[in-house]
Structure formats: structure tokens, C-alpha cells
N, C-alpha and C positions, 0 to 999 in steps of 0.2 A: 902420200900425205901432201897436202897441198897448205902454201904458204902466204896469207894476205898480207899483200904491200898494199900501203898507200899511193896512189896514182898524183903522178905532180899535177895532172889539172885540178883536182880536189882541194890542192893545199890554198889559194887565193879563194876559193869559196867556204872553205873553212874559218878564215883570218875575219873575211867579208860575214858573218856569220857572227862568230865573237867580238866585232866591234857594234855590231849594229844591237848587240845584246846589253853590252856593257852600257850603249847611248840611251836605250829605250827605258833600263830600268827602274833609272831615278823617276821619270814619268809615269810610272806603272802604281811606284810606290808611295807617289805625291797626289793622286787622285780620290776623291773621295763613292761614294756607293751611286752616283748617280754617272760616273767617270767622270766630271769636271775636276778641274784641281780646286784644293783643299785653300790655298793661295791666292789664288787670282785677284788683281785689284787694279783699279783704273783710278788714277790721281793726275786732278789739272792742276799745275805747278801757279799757273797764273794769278794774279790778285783779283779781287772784283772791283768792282766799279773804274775801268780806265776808262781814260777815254782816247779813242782810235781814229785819227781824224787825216791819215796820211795810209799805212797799213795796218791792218789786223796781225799781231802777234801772239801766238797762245805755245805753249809749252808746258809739254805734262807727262807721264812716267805711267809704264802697264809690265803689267807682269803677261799681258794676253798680246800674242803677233799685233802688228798695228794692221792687217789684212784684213781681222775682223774686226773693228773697230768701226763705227760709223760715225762724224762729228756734223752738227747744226748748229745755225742758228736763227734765232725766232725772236719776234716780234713779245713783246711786253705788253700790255694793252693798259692805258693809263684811266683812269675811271671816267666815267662817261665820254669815255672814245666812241665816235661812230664810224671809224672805218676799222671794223674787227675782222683780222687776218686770223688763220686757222693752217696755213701753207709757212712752209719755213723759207726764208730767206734766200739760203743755202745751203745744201746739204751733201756729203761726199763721204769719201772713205778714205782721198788722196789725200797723204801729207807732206807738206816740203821736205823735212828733213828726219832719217829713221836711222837711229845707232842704238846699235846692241853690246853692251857688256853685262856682266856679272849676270847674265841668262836674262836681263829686264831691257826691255824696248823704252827707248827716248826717244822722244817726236817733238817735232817743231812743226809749226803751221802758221805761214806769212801771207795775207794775202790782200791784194789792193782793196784801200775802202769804195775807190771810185763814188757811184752817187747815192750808195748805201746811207741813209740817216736815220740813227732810232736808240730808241733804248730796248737792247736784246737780250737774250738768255746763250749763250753757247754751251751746249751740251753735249756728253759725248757717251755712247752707250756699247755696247757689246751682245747683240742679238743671239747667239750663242750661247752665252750663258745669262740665260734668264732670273736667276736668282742673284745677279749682281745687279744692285742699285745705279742709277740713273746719275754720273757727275755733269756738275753746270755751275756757271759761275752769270753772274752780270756784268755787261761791257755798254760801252756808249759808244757809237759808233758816229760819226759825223761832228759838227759842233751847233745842230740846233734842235731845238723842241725835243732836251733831254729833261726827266721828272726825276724824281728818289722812287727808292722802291724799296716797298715791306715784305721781308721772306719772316715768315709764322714759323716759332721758334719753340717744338712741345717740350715739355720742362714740367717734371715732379716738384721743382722746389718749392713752388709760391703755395701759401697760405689759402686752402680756395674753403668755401663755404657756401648753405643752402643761396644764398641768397646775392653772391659778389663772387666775381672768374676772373680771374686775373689774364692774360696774351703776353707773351714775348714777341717781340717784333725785333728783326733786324734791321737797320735801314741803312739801305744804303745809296748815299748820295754822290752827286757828279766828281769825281775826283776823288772820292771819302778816303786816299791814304794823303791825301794834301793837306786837306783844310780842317781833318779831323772833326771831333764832334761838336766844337763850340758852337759851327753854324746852324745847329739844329735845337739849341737850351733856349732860343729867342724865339717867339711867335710858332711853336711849331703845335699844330692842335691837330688831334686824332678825331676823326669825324664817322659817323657810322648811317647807312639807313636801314629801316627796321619795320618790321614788321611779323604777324604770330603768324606762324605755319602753320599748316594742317599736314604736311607729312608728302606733299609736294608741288603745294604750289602756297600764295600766301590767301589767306583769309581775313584780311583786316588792312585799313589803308596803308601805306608806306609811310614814316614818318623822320626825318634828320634829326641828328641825335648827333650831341659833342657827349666825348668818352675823356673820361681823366687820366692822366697816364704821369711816371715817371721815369726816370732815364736813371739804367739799373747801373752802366757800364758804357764802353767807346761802343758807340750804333746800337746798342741794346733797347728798348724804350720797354715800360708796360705798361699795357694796357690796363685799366678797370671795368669793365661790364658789372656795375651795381645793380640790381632790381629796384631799389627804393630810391635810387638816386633819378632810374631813369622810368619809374615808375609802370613798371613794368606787371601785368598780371600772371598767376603760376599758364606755365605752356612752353609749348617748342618754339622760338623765335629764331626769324631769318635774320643774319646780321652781313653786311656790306660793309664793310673796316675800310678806309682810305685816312689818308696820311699828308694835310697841306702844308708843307714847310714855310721857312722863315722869307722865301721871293714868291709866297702864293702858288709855288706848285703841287698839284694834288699827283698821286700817286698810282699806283696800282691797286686793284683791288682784291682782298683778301676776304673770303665768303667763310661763316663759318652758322652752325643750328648750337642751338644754346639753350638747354632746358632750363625754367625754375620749377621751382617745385617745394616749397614751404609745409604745404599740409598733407599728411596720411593719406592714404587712399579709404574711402569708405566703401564697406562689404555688406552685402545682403545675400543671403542662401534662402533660397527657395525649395521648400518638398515639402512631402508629409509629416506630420507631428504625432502622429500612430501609423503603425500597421499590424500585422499579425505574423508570428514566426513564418519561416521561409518566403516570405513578400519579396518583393524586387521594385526597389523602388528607384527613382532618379532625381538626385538633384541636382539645381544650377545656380548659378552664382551672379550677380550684377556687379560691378565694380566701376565706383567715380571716383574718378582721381582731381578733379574738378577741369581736365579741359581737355580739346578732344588729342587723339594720335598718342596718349599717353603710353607709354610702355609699362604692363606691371607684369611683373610674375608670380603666380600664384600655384600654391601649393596645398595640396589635399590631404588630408589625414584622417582615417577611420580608426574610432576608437571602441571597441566592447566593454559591453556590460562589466567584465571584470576587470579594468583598466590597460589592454593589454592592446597595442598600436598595431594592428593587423596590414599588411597588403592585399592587393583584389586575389578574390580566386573565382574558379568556375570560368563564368560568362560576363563578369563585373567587367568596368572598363570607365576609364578618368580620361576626360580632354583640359584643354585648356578650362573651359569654363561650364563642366560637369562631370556629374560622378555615379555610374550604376553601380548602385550597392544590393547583395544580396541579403538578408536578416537571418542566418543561421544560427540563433540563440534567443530568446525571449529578456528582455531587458530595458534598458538605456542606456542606445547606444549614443556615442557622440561623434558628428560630423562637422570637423573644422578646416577652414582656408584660411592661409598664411598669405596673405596679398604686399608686396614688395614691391616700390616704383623703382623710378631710374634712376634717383637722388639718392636711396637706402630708405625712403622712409616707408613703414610696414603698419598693417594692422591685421591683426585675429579676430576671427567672428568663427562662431559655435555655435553651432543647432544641435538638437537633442532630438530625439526618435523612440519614444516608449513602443516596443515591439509586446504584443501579445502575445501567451503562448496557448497554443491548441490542444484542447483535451482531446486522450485517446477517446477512439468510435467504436465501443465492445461490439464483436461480432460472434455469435454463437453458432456449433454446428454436432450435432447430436443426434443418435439412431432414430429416436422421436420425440415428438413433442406437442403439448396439446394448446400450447400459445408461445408468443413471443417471450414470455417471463417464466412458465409451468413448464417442466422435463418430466414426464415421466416415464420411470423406465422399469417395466416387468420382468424381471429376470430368477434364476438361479444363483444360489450364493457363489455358486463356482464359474458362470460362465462373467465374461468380459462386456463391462460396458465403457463409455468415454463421453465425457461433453470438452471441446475442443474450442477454444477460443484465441485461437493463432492467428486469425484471419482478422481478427482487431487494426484496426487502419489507425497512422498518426503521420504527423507530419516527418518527411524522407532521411531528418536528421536523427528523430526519437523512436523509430519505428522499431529499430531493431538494438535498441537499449529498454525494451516495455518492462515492467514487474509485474506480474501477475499475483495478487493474493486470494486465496479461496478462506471464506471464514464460515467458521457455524456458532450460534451463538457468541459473537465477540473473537473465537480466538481460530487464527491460523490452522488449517486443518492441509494445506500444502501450498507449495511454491512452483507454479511455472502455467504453461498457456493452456492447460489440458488438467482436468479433471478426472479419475476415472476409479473405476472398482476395487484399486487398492485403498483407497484415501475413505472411500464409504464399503468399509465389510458387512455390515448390519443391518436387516429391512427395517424400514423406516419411513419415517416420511421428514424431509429435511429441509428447511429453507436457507441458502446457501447465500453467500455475499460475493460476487467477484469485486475486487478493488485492483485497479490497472492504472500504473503508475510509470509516467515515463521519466526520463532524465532531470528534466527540470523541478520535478517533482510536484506536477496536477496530475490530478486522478481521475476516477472515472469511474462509478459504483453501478453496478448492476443485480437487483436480486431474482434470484430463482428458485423455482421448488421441485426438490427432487423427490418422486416419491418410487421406492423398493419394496416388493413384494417379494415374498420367497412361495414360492411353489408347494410345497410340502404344507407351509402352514396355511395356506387354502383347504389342500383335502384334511388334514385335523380339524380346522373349522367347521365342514362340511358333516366329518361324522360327527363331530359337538352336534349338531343341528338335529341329525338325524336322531341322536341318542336324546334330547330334550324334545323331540316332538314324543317319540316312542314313549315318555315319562307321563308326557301331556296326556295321552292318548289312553294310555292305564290307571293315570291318575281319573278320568272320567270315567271309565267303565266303571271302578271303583267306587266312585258318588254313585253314577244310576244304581247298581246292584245293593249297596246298603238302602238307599233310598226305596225299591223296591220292597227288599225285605222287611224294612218298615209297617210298609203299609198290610202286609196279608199278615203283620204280627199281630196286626190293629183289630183286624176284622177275624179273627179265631174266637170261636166260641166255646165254653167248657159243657159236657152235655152233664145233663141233671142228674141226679139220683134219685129214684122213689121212693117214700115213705113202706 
């Protein structure tokens, strides 16, 4: 029997083993389905709008190593600037200073302004994890040819309507935790250029435009975009937002498309106004909404004869702006579009479609016959005949729902696609009615004449004939021979007696 020890090299790889278990598994248990952590966040501590005219100072807080962390910054572009940078500044991953407690990284970042001068963005991002948003703050770097600058501020709260949009703007100006907002309630006017888009590029000349605005809070300003203020027609408009404060400085520029849109859209459906069951017909739709690039969505709805809102079947098939519909029912049917812009506002148009239905096509098929309409058929009372009207053709929906009625005289004498020797026992001669009646209920009348001989009453006939000539024939001997004897009664003479 053999005895397992533990070997004391084991024991240090063992220890090494349950610590690195115990380290690993709060990160195991912190990460979310794509393995990033559930946590992660990158915050600039720094304020905005300093200004940096000795060193650059920023300071800010990550739950992410600062190794992967990358920081910039960038140029601003003031409105009709002509020298437009698209390169950043400076850009690195070094930071001055990195201390780690409570598992979160604190970084500092000091660096000479030297002959940096502008008004910039410093931003700092995390390549790694892609689904964390982008932090940046604004700084002023240098001490000349610094502007204000408007950050677009999206907000559910305002009041908006077909015809007026309200803008939050942030602004922020040179020093803005110094001299706060009072410098900006004097002379400061929001200016915009404009012009109607077509969806990308502009269609209509450029025109400058003052925009009304109030001041909601500290650096908050908003904007007004009225339609009727700035007389505006329904369309998609390109708008150029800038911002000249109270020492004539303009701003940054803030681009934003801006629909109006006041009236419905108007609908017109194009197809046929008849067809005949199983047709396949197509229609299309125009839509003005009155200006171009419009956006509308529109919706199709196929309605039957009995009110009942169907989806395509078969080979049917709906686009944007048409509809192949099959007519598998006789009726009026209804085809409508629900057309919706990009404002909410909607209009419904209905077309109607009276569909036709197709009367069955009686087709007869019988031992013989002596026209298209006559059957006649010679037989035995005992033996079997058929007239067969299966092969009757209708349209693929009613074809094999058909009613066959046989009539004589007015009244039903059997039900189904075949006629035959039990339904007529007795010779005769018979003029028959078929009536073929599909689903919808049209018909389809066809008459025929059937005419039955019986066998047997042929040869009775025949001796009738023979037994009435036979009568004929002795009834004549009968005249000649009295008629004969007649005459030689005529001519007999009685002979004399003598005295």
C-alpha cells in the first residue's frame, strides 16, 4: 500500500495558485458579456473654460490603468476661420503623475504652454473599450485670439412644435468661473446661416439670419428656430448656429438639419378599378409631401370584400411604394396607404377594386352524342350509362368547391358532376338542365336531351307492325272477294218455265 505525501516543492506553487485565484476573481465577477467591466469610467476633474498661459494643468479620475488611456488636444475652429486644422495639437498616453488607491487611477497632466495659443478641446478616450464615451472639457491656452464657445445641449424639456425648435446651448467663455454670466445678458446675439437642403448639399442661396434666444441658467442660452419668424418654407434646412458675444466675438460653429413641416402629405394610388377573380394586379403610390428629401413612411393595407384586413400570400409582394395583390374572391376589395412624414403628420387614401367573378365552363363527356346539346343514348334497362361533367373548368379558387344540379322539369333529379342510369330508370326521351354553381354563387345553365330506348320495346313494336299490316292485308282480300261476289250475283239469271 502506497502512501501520497505532499512534496514541499508543491507547497509555494500551491499558495502562488490561491492567491492569484483569490486576486483574479473580483475581475472575473465585475465584467460584463462582452468581458469589459460593467464599471469603467473616465472623469476630467478639471473645470472648463481656464485659461493656461504659463502650464497646462488637468487632473481627472479612471477606474481604466492610465496605460490605456490616450489624451489630446485640438484646435476649436472659430466660424469662418480659414486656417482649418484637422491634426491635434498634441497628443500622448504619458502622464505626469499616476496614484492608485481604493483600485481607481488618479492622473495629473502638467505641461508647458510654451507657444501653444488657441482656444482647444482636451479630450481623453480609452481605445479599448469602445462603448465608453469620449470625455473633453474646453481650455484656453495662450492669452490671445481666445472666442466663447457653444457646446449643443439635447434636452426633452422645451416646448417644441410643427413650426418653432427650441437649441440649448452651452457657452462658454474666457474665464466663465470668474466673470460668470452677467458678461454675456449685454449685446450678445445668436446668429445662424441658412439655407434648404436637398439631402446633401444646399439647394437654394445662403442667407444670414439673427435667431432669438433667452438665457435659461449660468451659460445656458436658447435658442428659437421659428418658421414664421424667419420665414421659412416646409423642407429640410441647413442651419450654421454661431454665437457673437458682448466684445464682438463670433464663436464656434454649431451645424445642425432642421425639418418643417406644417402640411400632410398628399397620396395618390394608382391601378385598376376592375379586374376579374384570380387577376393579379399592381399598384403604386405617388407621395408629396410638398418639398424634396422628404421622409415619409408609408403603410399598406389590403382589405376584402368581407371586411377582413388580410396579409400577402402566394407571390404577392409590398415595397416601399407598391403592392402586388392577388384577387382570390369576387368583390370590393379595398386598397389603402397610411403615408406618415417626419413631423407625425399622416394622410389615408383608399382605392377600391370591384373584382369580377367567373362563371363555371360546363364541359360534358358521355358514350355518345349526336351534338354539342343532344345525348343520346341506346341502351338496356339493365345495362350502365353516364354523362360526366367533371371536367367543367372555373377559376383555381372555385374549381373544386363547384355544385352540380341535374333538373327535369323544374325539379332536382340528383346532385354531383356525373349523371347516370340510376337517376334516369325509364326510356324516355328527357330534356335535362345542368345548373353549376360555384362558391360565390354564379351559375352556369346548360340543357341537354337525353333520349333511352329500351330494347325489348323495339321488337313489340315491330310485331305491332307486323300484326297491323297482316290485318291490312285480310282486311283487303276481304273487300276484293265480297266485292267479287257482287257482281256474278248481278249477272245470274233465273231460267224460265213453259207454259
Amino acid at each position: 500500500m502506497t502512501e501520497n505525501i505532499m512534496s514541499p516543492r508543491l507547497l509555494p506553487l500551491m499558495v502562488v495558485f490561491f492567491l492569484t485565484s483569490i486576486t483574479f476573481s473580483p475581475i472575473i465577477s465585475g465584467t460584463n458579456v462582452d468581458g469589459q467591466s460593467s464599471n469603467v469610467f473616465v472623469v476630467i476633474e478639471t473645470s472648463e473654460g481656464i485659461i493656461f498661459d504659463d502650464f497646462i494643468n488637468i487632473s481627472g479620475e479612471s477606474s481604466i490603468p492610465v496605460s490605456e488611456l490616450i489624451w489630446s488636444i485640438d484646435h476649436i475652429e472659430q466660424y469662418n476661420s480659414f486656417a482649418i486644422s484637422t491634426e491635434s495639437i498634441v497628443s500622448s498616453s504619458t502622464f505626469t503623475d499616476v496614484n492608485v488607491y481604493n483600485d481607481l487611477f488618479h492622473w495629473d497632466l502638467s505641461i508647458p504652454v510654451n507657444d501653444m495659443n488657441c482656444t482647444c478641446r482636451f479630450s481623453i478616450v480609452a481605445p479599448n473599450y469602445p462603448s465608453l464615451a469620449e470625455e473633453s472639457i474646453v481650455i484656453f491656452i495662450g492669452q490671445f485670439n481666445h472666442f466663447s464657445v457653444i457646446n449643443y445641449q439635447p434636452t426633452f424639456n422645451n416646448a417644441q412644435s410643427a413650426e418653432s425648435e427650441l437649441l440649448n446651448y452651452e457657452v462658454i467663455g474666457i474665464g466663465n468661473n470668474e466673470l460668470g454670466i452677467n458678461q454675456y445678458t449685454d449685446n450678445v446675439v445668436f446668429k445662424a446661416d441658412i439655407c434648404l437642403y436637398g439631402g446633401s448639399s444646399c439647394v437654394s442661396e445662403t442667407r444670414r439670419v439673427v435667431l432669438n434666444h433667452t438665457i435659461q441658467s449660468d451659460s445656458i442660452f436658447v435658442v428659437e428656430i421659428n418658421q414664421d419668424f424667419l420665414s421659412l418654407d416646409d423642407g429640410n434646412w441647413h442651419f450654421e448656429i454661431f454665437m457673437r458675444d458682448s466684445y464682438l466675438r463670433l464663436s464656434n460653429v454649431d451645424e445642425r438639419i432642421l425639418t418643417f413641416d406644417t402640411m400632410p402629405p398628399e397620396v395618390q394610388i394608382s391601378g385598376a378599378i376592375n379586374a376579374s377573380e384570380m387577376d393579379t394586379e399592381v399598384f403604386s403610390v405617388k407621395v408629396d409631401d410638398g418639398y424634396d428629401s422628404s421622409l415619409v413612411a408609408l403603410t399598406w393595407t389590403i382589405t376584402e370584400p368581407s371586411g377582413i384586413v388580410r396579409g400577402l400570400i402566394g407571390e404577392e409582394h409590398i415595397s416601399d411604394s407598391s403592392v402586388r395583390v392577388q384577387f382570390n374572391q369576387s368583390g370590393v376589395w379595398n386598397i389603402s396607404v397610411l403615408a406618415i412624414d417626419s413631423v407625425g403628420h399622416f394622410t389615408k387614401q383608399h382605392h377600391e377594386v370591384s373584382i369580377i367573378n367567373i362563371a363555371p365552363e360546363i364541359s360534358f363527356q358521355a358514350p355518345s352524342s349526336e351534338s354539342s346539346n343532344t345525348v343520346k343514348i341506346v341502351t338496356d334497362i339493365s345495362q350502365e350509362w353516364y354523362v360526366d361533367a367533371s371536367m367543367t373548368s372555373d377559376t383555381s379558387n372555385d374549381v373544386d368547391d363547384l355544385i352540380f344540379h341535374w333538373m327535369v322539369n323544374g325539379e332536382i333529379i340528383h346532385t354531383g358532376d356525373n349523371l347516370s342510369n340510376a337517376n334516369l330508370e325509364s326510356a324516355g326521351t328527357y330534356a335535362v338542365t345542368l345548373v353549376v354553381t360555384d362558391n360565390d354563387g354564379l351559375s352556369t345553365t346548360s340543357e341537354i336531351e337525353i333520349i333511352i330506348e329500351s330494347k325489348d320495346d323495339s321488337s313489340d313494336n315491330k310485331v305491332s307492325i307486323t300484326l297491323i299490316s297482316l290485318c291490312v292485308i285480310l282486311i283487303g282480300l276481304s273487300i276484293i272477294l265480297l266485292f267479287k261476289f257482287n257482281r256474278e250475283e248481278n249477272s245470274f239469271n233465273l231460267p224460265k218455265w213453259g207454259k
